[in-house]
MIPA-289883 format. One record per atom (N, C-alpha, C): x, z, y. Coordinates in steps of 0.02 Angstrom, whole numbers, padded with zeros to 5 digits, always signed. Layout:
<recs>
XZY/...
</recs>
This chain:
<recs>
+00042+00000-00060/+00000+00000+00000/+00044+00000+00062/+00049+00066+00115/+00075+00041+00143/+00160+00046+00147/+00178+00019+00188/+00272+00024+00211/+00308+00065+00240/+00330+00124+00255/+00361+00145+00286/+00439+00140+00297/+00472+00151+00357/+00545+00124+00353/+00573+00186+00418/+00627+00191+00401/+00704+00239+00448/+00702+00190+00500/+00724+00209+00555/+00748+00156+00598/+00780+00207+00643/+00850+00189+00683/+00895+00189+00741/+00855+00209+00805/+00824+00260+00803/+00783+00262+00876/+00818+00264+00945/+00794+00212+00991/+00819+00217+01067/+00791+00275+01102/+00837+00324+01110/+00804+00384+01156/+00845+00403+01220/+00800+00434+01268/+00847+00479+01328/+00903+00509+01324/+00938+00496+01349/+01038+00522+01349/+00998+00600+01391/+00996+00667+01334/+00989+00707+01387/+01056+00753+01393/+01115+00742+01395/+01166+00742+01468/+01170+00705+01518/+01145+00674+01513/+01105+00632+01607/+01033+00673+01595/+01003+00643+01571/+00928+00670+01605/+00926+00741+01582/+00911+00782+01609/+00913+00854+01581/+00862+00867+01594/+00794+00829+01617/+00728+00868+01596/+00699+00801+01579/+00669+00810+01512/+00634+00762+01493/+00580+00739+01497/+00545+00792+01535/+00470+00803+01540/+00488+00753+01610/+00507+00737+01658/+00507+00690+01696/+00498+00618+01692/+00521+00612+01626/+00535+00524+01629/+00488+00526+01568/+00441+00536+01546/+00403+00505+01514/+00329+00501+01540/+00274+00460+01521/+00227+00433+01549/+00176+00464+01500/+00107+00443+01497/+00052+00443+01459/+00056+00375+01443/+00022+00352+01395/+00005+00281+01387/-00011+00230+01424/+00024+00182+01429/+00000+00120+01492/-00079+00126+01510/-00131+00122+01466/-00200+00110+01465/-00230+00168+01492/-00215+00220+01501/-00241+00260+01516/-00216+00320+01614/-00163+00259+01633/-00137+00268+01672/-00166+00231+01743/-00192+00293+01788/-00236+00226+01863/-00178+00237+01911/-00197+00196+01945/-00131+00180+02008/-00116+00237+02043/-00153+00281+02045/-00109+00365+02080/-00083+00374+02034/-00078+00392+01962/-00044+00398+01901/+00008+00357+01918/+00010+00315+01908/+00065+00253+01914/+00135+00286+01965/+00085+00301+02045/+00123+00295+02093/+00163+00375+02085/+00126+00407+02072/+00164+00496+02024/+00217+00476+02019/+00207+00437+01933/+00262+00445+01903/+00323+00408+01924/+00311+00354+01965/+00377+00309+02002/+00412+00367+02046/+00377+00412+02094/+00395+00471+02116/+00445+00502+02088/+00403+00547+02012/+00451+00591+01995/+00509+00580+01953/+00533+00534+01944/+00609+00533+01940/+00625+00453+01922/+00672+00417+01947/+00699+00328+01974/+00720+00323+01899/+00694+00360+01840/+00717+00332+01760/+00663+00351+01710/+00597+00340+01751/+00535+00378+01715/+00521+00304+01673/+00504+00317+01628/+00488+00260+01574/+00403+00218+01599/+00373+00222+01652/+00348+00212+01689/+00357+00130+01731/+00428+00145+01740/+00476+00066+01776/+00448+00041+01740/+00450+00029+01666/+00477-00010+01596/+00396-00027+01580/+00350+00002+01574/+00290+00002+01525/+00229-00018+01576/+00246+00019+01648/+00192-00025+01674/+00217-00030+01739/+00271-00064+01750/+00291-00078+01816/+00266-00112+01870/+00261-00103+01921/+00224-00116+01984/+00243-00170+02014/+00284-00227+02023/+00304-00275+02036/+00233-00334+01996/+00214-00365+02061/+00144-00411+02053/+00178-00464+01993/+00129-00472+01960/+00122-00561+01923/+00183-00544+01864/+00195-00619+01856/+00227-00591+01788/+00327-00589+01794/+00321-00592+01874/+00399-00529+01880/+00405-00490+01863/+00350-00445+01842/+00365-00368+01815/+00394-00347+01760/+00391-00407+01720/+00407-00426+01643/+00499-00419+01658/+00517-00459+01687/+00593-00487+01702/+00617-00431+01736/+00575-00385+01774/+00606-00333+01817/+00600-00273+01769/+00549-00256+01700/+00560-00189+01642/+00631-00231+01614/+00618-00283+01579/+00700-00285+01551/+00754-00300+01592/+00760-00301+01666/+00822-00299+01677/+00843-00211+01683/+00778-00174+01703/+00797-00112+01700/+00804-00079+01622/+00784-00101+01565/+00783-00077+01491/+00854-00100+01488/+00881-00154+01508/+00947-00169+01482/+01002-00114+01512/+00972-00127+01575/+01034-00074+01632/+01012-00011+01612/+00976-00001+01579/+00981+00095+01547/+01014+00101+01502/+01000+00054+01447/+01073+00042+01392/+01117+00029+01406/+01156-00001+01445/+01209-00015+01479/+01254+00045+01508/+01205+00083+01543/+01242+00153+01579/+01203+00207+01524/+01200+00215+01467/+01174+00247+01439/+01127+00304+01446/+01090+00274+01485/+01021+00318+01519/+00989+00338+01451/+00993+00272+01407/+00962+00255+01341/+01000+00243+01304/+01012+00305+01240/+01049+00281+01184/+01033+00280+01111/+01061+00237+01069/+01035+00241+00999/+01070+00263+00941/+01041+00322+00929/+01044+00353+00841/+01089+00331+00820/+01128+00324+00787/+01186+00314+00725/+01152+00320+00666/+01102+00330+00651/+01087+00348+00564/+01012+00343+00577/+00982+00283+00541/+00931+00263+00517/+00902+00349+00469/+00824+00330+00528/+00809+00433+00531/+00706+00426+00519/+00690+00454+00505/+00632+00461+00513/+00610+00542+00571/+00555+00536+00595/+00571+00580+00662/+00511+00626+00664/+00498+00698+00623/+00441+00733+00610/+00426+00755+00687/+00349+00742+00698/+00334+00772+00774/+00281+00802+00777/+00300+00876+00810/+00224+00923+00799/+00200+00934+00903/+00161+00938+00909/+00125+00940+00949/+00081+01019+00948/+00084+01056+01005/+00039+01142+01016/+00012+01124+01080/-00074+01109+01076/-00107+01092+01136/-00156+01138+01134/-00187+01147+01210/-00238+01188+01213/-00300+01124+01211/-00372+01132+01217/-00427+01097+01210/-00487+01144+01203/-00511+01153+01269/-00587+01161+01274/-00575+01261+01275/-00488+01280+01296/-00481+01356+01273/-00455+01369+01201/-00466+01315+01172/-00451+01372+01096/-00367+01309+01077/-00317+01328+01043/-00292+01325+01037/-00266+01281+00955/-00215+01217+00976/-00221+01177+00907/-00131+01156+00896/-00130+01132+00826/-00090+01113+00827/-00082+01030+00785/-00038+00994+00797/-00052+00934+00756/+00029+00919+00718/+00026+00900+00676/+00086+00877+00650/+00090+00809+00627/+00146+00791+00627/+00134+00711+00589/+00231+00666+00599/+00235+00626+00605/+00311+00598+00594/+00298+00509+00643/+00355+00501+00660/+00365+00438+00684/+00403+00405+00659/+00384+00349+00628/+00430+00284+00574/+00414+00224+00593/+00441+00164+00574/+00400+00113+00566/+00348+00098+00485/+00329+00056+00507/+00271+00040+00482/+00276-00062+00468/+00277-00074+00411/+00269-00136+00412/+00220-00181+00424/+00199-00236+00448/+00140-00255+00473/+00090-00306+00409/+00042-00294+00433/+00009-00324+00397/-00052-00362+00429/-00098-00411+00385/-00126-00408+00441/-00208-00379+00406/-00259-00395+00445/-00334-00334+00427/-00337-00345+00379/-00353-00387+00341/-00363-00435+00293/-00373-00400+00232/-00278-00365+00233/-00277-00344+00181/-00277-00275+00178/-00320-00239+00219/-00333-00174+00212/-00309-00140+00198/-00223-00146+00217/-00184-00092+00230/-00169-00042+00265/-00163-00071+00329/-00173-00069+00402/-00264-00084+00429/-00284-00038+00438/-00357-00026+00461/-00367-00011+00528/-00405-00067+00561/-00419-00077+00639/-00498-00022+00639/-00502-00001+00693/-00579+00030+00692/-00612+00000+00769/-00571-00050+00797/-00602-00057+00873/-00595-00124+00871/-00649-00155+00914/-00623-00218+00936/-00575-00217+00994/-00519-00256+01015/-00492-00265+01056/-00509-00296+01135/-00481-00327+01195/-00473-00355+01250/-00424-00432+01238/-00436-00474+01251/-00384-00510+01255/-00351-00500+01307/-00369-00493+01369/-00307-00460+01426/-00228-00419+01427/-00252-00371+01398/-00210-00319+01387/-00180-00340+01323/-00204-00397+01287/-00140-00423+01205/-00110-00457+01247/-00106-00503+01297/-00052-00560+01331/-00040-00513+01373/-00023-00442+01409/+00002-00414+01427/+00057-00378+01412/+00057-00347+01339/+00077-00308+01302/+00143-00363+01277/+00091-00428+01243/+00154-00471+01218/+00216-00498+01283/+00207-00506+01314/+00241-00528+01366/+00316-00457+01389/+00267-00415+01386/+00321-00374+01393/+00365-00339+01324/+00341-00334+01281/+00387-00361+01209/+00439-00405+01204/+00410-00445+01203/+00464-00511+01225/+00509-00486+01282/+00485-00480+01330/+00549-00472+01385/+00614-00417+01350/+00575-00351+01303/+00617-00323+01302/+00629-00292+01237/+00601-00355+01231/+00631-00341+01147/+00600-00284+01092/+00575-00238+01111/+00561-00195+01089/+00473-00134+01071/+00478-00070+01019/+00432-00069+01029/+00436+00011+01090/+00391+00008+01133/+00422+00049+01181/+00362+00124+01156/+00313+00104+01128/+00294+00171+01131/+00266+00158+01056/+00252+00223+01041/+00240+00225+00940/+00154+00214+00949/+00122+00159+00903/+00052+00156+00887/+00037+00219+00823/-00014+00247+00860/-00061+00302+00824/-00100+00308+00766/-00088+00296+00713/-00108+00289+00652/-00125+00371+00615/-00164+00350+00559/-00193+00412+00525/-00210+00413+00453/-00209+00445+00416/-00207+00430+00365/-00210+00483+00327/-00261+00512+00248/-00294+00532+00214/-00235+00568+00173/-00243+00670+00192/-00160+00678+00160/-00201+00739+00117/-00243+00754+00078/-00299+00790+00068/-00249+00869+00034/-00188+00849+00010/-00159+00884-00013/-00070+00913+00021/-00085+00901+00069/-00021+00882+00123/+00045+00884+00092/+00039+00831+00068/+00111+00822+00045/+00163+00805+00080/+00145+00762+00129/+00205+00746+00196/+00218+00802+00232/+00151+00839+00253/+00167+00913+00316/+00211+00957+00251/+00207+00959+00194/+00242+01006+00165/+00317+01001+00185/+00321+00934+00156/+00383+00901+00174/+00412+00921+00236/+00396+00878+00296/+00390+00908+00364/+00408+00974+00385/+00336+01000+00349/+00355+01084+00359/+00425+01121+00355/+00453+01102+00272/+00511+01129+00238/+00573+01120+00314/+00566+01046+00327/+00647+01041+00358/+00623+01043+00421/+00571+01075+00447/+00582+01074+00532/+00590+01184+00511/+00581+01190+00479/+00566+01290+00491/+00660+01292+00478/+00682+01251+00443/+00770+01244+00444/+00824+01230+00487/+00789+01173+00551/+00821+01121+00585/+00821+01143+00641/+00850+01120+00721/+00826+01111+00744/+00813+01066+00760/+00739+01057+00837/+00726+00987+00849/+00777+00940+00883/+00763+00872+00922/+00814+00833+00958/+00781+00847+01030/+00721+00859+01030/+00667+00848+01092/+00606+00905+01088/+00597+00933+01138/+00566+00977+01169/+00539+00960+01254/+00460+00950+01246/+00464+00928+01315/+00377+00951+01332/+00372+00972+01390/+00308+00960+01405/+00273+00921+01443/+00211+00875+01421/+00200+00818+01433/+00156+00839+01498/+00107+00801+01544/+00071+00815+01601/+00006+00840+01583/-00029+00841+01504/-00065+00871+01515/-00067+00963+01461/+00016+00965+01487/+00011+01031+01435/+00029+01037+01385/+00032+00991+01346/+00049+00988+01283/+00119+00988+01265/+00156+01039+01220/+00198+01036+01195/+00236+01015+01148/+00282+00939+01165/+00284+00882+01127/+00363+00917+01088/+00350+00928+01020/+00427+00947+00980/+00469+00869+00921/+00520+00850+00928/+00538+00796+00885/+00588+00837+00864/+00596+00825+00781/+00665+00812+00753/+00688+00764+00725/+00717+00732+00688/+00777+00708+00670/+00780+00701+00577/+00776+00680+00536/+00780+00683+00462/+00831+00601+00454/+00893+00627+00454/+00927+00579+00406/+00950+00553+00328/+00905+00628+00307/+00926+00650+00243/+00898+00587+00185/+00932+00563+00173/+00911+00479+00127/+00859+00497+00070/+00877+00581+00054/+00816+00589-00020/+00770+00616+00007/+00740+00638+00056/+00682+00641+00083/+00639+00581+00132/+00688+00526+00149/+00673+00473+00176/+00610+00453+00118/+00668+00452+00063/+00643+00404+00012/+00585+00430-00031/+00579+00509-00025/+00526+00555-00053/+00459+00539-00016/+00457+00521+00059/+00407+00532+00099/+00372+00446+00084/+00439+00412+00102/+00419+00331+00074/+00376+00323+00035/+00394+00363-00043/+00344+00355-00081/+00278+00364-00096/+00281+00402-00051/+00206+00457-00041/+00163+00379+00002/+00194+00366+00027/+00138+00312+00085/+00149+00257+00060/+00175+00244-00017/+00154+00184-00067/+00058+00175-00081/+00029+00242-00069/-00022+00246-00092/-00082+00262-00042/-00050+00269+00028/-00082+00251+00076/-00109+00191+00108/-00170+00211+00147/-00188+00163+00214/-00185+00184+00271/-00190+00152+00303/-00173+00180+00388/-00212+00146+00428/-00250+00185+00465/-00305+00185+00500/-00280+00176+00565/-00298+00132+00603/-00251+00144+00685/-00290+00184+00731/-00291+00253+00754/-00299+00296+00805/-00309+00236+00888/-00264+00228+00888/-00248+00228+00949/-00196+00179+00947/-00192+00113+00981/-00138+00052+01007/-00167-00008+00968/-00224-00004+00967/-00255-00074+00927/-00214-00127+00949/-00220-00137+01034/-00194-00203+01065/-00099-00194+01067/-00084-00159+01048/+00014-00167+01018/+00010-00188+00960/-00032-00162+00917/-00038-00182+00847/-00026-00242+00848/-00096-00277+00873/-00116-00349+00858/-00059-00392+00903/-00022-00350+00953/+00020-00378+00980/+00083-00412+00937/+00109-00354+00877/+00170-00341+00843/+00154-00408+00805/+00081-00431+00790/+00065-00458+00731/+00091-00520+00771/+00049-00535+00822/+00069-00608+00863/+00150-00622+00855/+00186-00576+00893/+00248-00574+00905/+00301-00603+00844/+00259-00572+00787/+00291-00588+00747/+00269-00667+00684/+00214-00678+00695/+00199-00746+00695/+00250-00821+00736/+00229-00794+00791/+00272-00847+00839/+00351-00843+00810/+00370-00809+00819/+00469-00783+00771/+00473-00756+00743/+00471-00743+00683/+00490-00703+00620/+00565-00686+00617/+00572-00607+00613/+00635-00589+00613/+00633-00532+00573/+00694-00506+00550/+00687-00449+00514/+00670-00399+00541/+00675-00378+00602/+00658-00324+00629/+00576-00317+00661/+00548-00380+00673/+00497-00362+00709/+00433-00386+00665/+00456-00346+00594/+00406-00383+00542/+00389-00294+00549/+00397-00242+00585/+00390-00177+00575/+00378-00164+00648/+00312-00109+00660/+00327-00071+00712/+00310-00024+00716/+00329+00030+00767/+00349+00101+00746/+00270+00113+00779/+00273+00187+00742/+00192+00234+00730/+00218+00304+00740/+00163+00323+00764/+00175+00405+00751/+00124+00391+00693/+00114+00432+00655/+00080+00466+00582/+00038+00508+00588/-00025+00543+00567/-00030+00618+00566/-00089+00604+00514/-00089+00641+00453/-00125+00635+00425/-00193+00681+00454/-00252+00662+00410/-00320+00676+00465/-00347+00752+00418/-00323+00761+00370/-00334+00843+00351/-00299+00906+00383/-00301+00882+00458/-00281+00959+00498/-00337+00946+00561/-00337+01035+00573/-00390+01049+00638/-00374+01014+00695/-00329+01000+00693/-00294+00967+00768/-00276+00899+00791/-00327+00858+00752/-00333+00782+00760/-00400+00784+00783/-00405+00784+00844/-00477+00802+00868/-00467+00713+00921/-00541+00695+00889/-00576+00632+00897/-00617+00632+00964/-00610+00625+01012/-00654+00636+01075/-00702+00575+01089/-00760+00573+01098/-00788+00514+01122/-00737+00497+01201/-00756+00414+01234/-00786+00392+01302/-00809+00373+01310/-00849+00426+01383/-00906+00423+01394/-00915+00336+01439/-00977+00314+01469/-00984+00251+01481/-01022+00278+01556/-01023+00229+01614/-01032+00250+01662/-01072+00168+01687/-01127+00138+01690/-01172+00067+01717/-01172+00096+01788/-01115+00038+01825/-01124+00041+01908/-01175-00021+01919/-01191+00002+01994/-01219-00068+02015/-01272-00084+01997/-01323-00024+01971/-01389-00066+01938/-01419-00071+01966/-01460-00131+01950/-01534-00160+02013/-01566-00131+01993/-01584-00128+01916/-01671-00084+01917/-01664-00032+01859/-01653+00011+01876/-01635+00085+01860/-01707+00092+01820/-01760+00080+01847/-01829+00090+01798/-01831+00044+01725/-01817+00001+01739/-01825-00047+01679/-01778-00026+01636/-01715+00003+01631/-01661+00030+01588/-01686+00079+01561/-01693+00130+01589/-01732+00205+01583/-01802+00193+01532/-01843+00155+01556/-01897+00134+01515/-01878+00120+01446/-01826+00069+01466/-01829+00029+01392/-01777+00098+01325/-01735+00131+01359/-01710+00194+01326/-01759+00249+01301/-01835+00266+01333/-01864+00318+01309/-01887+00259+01250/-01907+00209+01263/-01943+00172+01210/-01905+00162+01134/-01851+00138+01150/-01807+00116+01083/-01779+00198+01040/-01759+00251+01081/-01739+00310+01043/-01783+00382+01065/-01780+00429+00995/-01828+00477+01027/-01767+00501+01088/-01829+00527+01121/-01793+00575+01197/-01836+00615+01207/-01793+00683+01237/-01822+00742+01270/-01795+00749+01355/-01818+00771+01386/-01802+00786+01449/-01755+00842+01452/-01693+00859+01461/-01653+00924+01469/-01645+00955+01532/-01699+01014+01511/-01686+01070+01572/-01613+01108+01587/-01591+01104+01526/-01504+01157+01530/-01469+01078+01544/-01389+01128+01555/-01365+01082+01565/-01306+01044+01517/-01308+00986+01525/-01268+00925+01479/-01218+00954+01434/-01208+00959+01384/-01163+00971+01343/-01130+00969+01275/-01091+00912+01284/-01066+00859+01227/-01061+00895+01175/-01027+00945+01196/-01014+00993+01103/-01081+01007+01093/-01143+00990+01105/-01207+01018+01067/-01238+00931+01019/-01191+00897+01034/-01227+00840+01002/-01200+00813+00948/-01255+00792+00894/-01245+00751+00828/-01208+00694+00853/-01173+00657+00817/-01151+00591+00798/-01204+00548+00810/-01283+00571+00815/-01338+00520+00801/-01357+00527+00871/-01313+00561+00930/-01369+00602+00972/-01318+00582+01053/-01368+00564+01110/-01341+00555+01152/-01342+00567+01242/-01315+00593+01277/-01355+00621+01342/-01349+00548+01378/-01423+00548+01434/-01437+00484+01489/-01428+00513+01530/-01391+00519+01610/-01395+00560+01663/-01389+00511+01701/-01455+00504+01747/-01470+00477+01824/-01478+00501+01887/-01430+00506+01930/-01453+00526+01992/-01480+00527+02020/-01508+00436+02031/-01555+00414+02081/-01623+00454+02039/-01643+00467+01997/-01698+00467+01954/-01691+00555+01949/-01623+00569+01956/-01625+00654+01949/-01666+00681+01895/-01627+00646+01827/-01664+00637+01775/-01608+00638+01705/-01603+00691+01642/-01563+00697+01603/-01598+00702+01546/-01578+00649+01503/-01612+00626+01451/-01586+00674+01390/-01616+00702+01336/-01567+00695+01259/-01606+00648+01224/-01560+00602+01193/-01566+00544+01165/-01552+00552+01087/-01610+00514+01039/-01585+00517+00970/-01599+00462+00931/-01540+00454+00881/-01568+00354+00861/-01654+00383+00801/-01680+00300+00804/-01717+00323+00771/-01709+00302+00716/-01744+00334+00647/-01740+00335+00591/-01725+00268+00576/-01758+00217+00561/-01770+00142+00567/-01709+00099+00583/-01660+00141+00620/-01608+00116+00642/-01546+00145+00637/-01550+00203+00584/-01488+00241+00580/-01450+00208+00527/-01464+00160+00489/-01426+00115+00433/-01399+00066+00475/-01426+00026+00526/-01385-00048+00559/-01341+00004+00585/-01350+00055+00652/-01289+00091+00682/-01245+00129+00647/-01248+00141+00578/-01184+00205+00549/-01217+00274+00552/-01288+00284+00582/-01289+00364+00627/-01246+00357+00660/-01224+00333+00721/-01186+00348+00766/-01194+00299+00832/-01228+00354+00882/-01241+00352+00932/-01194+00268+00979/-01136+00274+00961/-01103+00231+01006/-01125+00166+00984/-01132+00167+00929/-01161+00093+00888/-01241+00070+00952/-01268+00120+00935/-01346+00106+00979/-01330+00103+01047/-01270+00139+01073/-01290+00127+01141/-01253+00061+01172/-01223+00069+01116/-01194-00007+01129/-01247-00097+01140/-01269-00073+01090/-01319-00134+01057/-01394-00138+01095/-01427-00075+01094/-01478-00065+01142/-01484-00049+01216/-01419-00052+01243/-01402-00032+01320/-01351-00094+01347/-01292-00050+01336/-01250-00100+01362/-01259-00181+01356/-01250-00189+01285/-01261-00271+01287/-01305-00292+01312/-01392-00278+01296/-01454-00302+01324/-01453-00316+01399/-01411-00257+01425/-01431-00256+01492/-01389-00269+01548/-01321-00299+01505/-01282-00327+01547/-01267-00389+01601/-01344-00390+01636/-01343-00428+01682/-01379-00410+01731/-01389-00325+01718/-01424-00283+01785/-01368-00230+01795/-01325-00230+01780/-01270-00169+01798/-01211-00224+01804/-01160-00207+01878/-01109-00231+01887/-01040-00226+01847/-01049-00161+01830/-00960-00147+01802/-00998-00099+01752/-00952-00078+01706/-00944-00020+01667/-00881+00008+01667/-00880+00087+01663/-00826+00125+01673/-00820+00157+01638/-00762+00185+01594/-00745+00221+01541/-00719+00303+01561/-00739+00356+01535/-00714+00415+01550/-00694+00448+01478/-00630+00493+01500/-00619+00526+01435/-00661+00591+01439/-00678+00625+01499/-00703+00690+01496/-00762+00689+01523/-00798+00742+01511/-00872+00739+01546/-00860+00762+01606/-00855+00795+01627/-00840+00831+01703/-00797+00759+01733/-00742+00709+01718/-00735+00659+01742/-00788+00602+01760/-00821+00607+01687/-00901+00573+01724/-00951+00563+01751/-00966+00644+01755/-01011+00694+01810/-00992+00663+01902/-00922+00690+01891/-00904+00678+01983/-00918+00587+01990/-00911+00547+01939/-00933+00473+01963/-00979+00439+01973/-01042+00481+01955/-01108+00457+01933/-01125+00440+02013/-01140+00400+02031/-01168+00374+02090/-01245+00369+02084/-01278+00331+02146/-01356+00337+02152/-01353+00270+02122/-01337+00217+02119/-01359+00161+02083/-01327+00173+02004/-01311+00218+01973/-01270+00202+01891/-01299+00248+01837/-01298+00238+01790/-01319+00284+01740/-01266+00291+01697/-01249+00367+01677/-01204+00366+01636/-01226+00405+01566/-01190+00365+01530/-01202+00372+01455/-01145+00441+01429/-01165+00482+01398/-01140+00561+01347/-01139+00539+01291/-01073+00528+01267/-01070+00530+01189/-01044+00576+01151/-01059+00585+01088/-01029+00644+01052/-00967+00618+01020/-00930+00685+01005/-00875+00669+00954/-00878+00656+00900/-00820+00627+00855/-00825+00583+00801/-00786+00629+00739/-00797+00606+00687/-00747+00633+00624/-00721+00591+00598/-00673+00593+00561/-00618+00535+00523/-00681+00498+00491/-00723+00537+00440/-00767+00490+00390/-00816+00455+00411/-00819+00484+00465/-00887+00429+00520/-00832+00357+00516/-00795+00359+00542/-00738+00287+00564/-00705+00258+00517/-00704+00302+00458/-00689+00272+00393/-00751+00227+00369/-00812+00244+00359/-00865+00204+00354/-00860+00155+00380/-00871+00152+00425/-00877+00088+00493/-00827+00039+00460/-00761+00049+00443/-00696+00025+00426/-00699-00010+00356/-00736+00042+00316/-00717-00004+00249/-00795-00033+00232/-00835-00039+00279/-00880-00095+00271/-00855-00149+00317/-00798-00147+00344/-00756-00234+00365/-00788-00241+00433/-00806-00185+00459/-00847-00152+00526/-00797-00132+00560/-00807-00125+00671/-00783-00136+00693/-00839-00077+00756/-00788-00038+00782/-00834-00001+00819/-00830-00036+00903/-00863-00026+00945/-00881-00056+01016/-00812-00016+01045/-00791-00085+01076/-00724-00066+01142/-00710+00004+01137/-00672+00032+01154/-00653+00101+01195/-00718+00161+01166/-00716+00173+01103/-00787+00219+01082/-00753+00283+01063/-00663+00288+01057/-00637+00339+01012/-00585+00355+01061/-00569+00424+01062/-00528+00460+01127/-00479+00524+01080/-00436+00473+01043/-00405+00523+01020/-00355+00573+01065/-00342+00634+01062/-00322+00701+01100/-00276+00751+01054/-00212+00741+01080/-00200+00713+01138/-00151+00650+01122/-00127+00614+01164/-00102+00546+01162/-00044+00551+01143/-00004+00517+01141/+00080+00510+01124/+00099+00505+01180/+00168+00520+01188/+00196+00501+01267/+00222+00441+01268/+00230+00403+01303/+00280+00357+01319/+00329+00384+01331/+00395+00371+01295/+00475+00397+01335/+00508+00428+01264/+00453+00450+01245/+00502+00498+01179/+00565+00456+01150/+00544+00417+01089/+00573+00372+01077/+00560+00285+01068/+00611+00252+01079/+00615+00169+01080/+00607+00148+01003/+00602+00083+00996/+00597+00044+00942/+00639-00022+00962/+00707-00025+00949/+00742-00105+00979/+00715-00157+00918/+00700-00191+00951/+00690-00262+00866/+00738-00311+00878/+00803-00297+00909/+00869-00340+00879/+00903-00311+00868/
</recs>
């Protein structure tokens, strides 16, 4: 099944950089232009230049690799000596209560859906794939690890894991911007390489998070086939721990002309109650969804109906997808994506309605997946993200 492989990781020289928590980013996609303009701020070697650099059109491409080269060059950026696999645990807070996640960063050989090795759960953008590829190409490389997951019911890898990080120490210690305490080590040891290898002979891997790098790696490597970029690097975490927590995003219809006709056609298609208390995602099923209108000063709870819980999965994002968004996408101007509710709350304007979704579980998205199913754009908010900066992936 699937591939796993050691690889030479490109990381921060920290005798130059001596705080690491500076130069790394959040994920390109999830980064808005005050984000952006932050991180160019806090320090002239934030991995930020490189992943989503600010230079218009497609100079920006030519201007990350002349700066990826000139970091290797003055060794801002250097690489490993010993083909390593790289265990990484993560201690985040969420909602007050306290988690932890574990999992490893390797490559991963590519495949493509087909053969249901590698398991997509989203549809993609074409935008952001000729974005992604373009800057690959310029620089050769994979710059941040795609988020994969995968079924460890008996944890045989965290055992693993476990044993040589309570022995070791890490390479990296850093805290990321939203808190989270990002730990890496280091495993060169060839009989545990090859112990862990085997274990993910009998895996699949589900992609979390980097659909559009994925499908990028796949392009990339269509157009030129090389030995190196037939692989690209992943963080791991298998999905039998508390601390792979699945967040919905929420959906935000600007711009609507007729706020009645939407509203109408929502009490009609799913049951609804009117909610006197107030909105709150952790109280809802998978089947179950909040409507909140301003102009209308009006908060729906929403539930699919029976009749229709086999086409959607039971799951809310399926219906609101199919019975809202699509239908009605020629009375609302934009749609806007939020990871948090209180982020969606402060946006709700007098012309928009915004959509509350609940959180998800691995086996909800496993369904969807191995019926050759495909969930709506941006429906899964995994928490918390990988950083950009930790470590590189060179593919020459």
């Amino acid at each position: 099944m699937a591939e796993i492989k050691s690889f030479k990781a490109l990381r921060y020289n920290q005798e130059i950089i001596k705080n690491i928590s500076n130069v790394i980013a959040p994920p390109y996609d999830i980064i808005n232009k005050n984000q952006q303009d932050k991180l160019y701020s806090s320090d002239e070697y934030n991995v930020i230049r490189i992943d989503l650099n600010k230079t218009p059109g497609d100079e920006k491409y030519r201007i990350a690799q002349k700066i990826f080269q000139d970091w290797q060059a003055r060794k801002i950026l250097i690489q490993d000596q010993e083909e390593s696999i790289y265990p990484y645990y993560q201690k985040f807070a969420y909602k007050r209560k306290k988690y932890e996640r574990l999992g490893l960063i390797v490559l991963v050989k590519l495949h493509e859906f087909s053969e249901k090795i590698i398991l997509p759960h989203e549809e993609t953008f074409s935008g952001p794939k000729e974005d992604r590829l373009k800057l690959m190409k310029a620089c050769n490389a994979n710059l941040s690890p795609i988020f994969g997951i995968y079924d460890d019911p008996d944890r045989k890898v965290d055992e693993i894991l476990d044993d040589y990080i309570s022995s070791n120490k890490p390479i990296i210690e850093v805290k990321s911007s939203d808190e989270t305490i990002n730990i890496v080590w280091k495993i060169s040891d060839k009989n545990i390489i090859h112990h862990v290898k085997d274990i993910f002979k009998y895996k699949q891997i589900l992609i979390a998070d980097g659909h559009h790098r994925y499908e990028t790696s796949i392009n990339l490597h269509k157009e030129e086939t090389t030995s190196k970029n037939g692989y690209s690097m992943f963080y791991l975490s298998g999905i039998n721990q508390k601390g792979l927590l699945i967040n919905p995003t929420h959906r935000i219809l600007r711009g609507i002309q007729n706020v009645d006709k939407i509203i109408s056609s929502i009490k009609s298609n799913f049951i609804n109650e009117i909610c006197n208390n107030t909105v709150n995602e952790d109280r809802l099923l998978p089947d179950e969804f909040f409507v909140a209108c301003k102009n209308k000063s009006l908060s729906l709870k929403c539930k699919i109906k029976n009749k229709d819980r086999d086409k959607f999965y039971g799951m809310s994002v399926y219906a609101v997808q199919n019975k809202i968004i699509d239908i009605f996408e020629k009375l609302y101007s934009e749609i806007d994506f939020f990871k948090s509710l209180d982020d969606a709350k402060s946006s709700i304007s007098s012309d928009s309605i915004c959509l509350i979704l609940p959180k998800f579980v691995p086996s909800d998205i496993m369904k969807v997946v191995l019926n050759n199913d495909k969930m709506p754009q941006k429906s899964t908010y995994f928490y918390p993200k990988i950083p950009t900066g930790l470590l590189f992936n060179k593919l020459y």
